[in-house]
N, C-alpha and C positions, 0 to 999 in steps of 0.2 A: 820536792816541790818544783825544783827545777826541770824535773820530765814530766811535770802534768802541763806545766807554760812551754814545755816544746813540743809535746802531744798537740794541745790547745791552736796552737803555732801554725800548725802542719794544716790545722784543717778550717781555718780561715781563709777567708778571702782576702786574701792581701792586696791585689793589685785593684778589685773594688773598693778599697776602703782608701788603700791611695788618691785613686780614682775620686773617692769623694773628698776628700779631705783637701784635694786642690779645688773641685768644683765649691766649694764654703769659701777659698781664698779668692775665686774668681768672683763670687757672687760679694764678697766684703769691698774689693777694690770696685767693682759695681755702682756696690753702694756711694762709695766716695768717690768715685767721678761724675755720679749724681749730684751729688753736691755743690761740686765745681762748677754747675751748669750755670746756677745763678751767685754771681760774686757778690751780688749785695749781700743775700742771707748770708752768706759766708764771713763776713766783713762783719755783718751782726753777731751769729752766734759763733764764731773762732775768734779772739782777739790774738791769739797765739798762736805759735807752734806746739805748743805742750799742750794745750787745748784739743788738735788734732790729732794730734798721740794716742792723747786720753781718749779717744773716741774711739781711734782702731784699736785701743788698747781694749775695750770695753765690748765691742764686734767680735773680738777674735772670740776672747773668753765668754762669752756668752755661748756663742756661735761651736765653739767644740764644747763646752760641757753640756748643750744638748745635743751635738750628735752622740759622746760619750754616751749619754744615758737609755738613747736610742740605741744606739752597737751594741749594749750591755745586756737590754732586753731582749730584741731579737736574739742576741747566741742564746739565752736560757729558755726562749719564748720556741725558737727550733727545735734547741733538744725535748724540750716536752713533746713539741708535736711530733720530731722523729720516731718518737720513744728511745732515744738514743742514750736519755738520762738514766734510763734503768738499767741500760746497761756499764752505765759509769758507776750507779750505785752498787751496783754488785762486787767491783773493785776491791781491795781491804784498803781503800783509802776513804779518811774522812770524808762527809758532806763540805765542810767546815772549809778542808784545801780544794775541793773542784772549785767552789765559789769563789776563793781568794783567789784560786790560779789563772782565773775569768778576770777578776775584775783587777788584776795586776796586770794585765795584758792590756785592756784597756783605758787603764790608766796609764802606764807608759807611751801608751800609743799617740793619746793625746795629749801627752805634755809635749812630746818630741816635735807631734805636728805643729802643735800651737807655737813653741818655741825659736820651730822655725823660721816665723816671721820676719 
């Protein structure tokens, strides 16, 4: 399992995903100096600080579980088109660990990102 997530690994775009995965953090802090603009609203809907937590709290996770679910289709949505899947099928490895080995990469990815924070 561990060589199909470092096969999987190798032929990723990493520094694109990077890449995006700051551009989602520049578009969130965006959003929230939007915010700032007008401090009445602010003053009405944040009484707190935990308040404003819970919002970027809320933006983050939002915000990478659907890039998550976009990165996860495009790789499976390429290999179709490459026809590159069939030749993963032909492998003597399950369907069952390409999938997992996918969507393990993926998820790591965006925990780490998200976590970031």
């Amino acid at each position: 399992m561990l060589n199909l997530i470092k096969l999987e690994m190798k032929r990723m775009n990493l520094p694109g995903i990077a890449l995006a995965f700051i551009l989602i953090n520049a578009a969130i802090v965006g959003m929230l100096l939007l915010l700032g603009t007008e401090p009445d609203a602010v003053e009405e809907f944040f009484s707190s600080a935990e308040d404003i937590m819970m919002l970027i709290e809320l933006l983050v996770v939002a915000a990478f579980v659907i890039y998550a679910s976009v990165l996860l289709s495009t790789m499976i949505i390429e290999e179709f088109k490459n026809k590159t899947i069939t030749v993963l099928f032909m492998y003597p490895v399950s369907r069952k660990k390409l999938l997992l080995a996918k969507l393990i990469i993926i998820s790591l990815l965006t925990f780490f990102s998200s976590s970031l924070r």
